[in-house]
MARNU-508430 format. One line per field, with one value per residue (C-alpha): residue number from 1; residue in one letter; y, x, z. Coordinates in steps of 0.02 Angstrom, whole numbers, plus 50000, padded with zeros to 5 digits. Example, Ala and Ser with C-alpha at 12.3 -4.5 7.8 and 13.67 -1.06 7.14 Angstrom:
// MARNU-508430
n: [1  2]
res: [a  s]
py: [49775  49947]
px: [50615  50684]
pz: [50390  50357]
// end
This chain:
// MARNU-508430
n: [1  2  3  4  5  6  7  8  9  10  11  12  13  14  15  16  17  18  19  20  21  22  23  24  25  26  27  28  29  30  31  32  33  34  35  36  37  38  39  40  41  42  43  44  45  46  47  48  49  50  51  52  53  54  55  56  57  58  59  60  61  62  63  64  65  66  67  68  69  70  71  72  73  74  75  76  77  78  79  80  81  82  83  84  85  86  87  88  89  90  91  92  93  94  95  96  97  98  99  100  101  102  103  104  105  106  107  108  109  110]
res: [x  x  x  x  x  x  x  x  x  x  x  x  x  x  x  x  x  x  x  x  x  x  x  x  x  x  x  x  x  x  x  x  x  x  x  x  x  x  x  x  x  x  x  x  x  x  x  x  x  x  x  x  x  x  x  x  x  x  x  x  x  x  x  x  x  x  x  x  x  x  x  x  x  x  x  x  x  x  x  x  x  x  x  x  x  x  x  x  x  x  x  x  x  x  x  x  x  x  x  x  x  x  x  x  x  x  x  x  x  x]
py: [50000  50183  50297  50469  50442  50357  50408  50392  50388  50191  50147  50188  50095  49959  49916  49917  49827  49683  49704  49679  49518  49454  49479  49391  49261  49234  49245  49252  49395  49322  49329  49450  49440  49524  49504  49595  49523  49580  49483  49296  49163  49123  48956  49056  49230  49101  49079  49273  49307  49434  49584  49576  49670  49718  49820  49667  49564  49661  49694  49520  49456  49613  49524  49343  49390  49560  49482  49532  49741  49741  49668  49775  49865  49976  49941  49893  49748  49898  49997  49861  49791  49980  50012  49835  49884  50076  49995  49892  49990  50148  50103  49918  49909  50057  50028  49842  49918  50004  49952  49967  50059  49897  49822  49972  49966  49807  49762  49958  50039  49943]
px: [50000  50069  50094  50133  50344  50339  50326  50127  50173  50273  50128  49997  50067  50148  49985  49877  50006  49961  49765  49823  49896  49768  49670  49762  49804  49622  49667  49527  49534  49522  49369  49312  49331  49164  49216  49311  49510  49540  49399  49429  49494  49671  49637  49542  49650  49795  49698  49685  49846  49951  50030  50215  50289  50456  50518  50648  50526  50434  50580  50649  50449  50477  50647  50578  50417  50423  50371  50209  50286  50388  50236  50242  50377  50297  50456  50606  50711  50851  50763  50670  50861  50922  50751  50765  50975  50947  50817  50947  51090  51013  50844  50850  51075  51049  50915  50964  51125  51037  50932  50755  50686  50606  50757  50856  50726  50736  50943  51010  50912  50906]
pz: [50000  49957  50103  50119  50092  49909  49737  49686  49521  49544  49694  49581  49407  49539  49603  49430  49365  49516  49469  49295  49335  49428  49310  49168  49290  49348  49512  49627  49781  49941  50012  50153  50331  50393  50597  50715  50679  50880  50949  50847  50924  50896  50787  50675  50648  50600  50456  50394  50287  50339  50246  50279  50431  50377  50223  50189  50192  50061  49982  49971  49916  49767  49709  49704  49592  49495  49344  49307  49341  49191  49063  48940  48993  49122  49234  49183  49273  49288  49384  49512  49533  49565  49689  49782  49808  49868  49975  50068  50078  50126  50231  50285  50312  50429  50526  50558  50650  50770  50918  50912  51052  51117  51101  51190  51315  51342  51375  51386  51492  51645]
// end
């Protein structure tokens, strides 16, 4: 999902681009969960798929299937490599060497 920090240009064309492919691909959208997510039982919320909770995760999900971006060349594979490296070195290297607050709190502070 685009937030407020990216380019809506590549969010926008990135995520047609995934309806496109569904599309193609006949894949079918998941159906919806009309409950409240807090108040299910724990069996059953194992079941809900969850939206990654790390940008290298995302990141590392991007690398293994980008296929469907570069259709009609949209994106190129250039620039997904170049995106998927700058977002290593210069947002997921950095923050990985330095505690998370949690963390800090955690085995620093005491």
């Amino acid at each position: 999902a685009p937030d407020s920090s990216g380019n809506p240009y590549l969010a926008f064309a990135a995520m047609m681009m995934a309806g496109l492919d569904g599309i193609k691909n006949k894949i079918e959208p998941l159906a919806p969960v009309d409950k409240d997510l807090y108040e299910l039982p724990p069996e059953e919320a194992k079941n809900i798929p969850q939206a990654p909770t790390s940008l290298a995760t995302v990141i590392d999900r991007l690398e293994q299937d980008h296929d469907y971006l570069t259709e009609g060349n949209v994106f190129t594979d250039d620039l997904i490599e170049t995106w998927i490296s700058i977002k290593r070195e210069q947002e997921i290297a950095p923050v990985n060497l330095r505690p998370h607050p949690y963390e800090f709190e955690l085995y620093y502070d005491v």
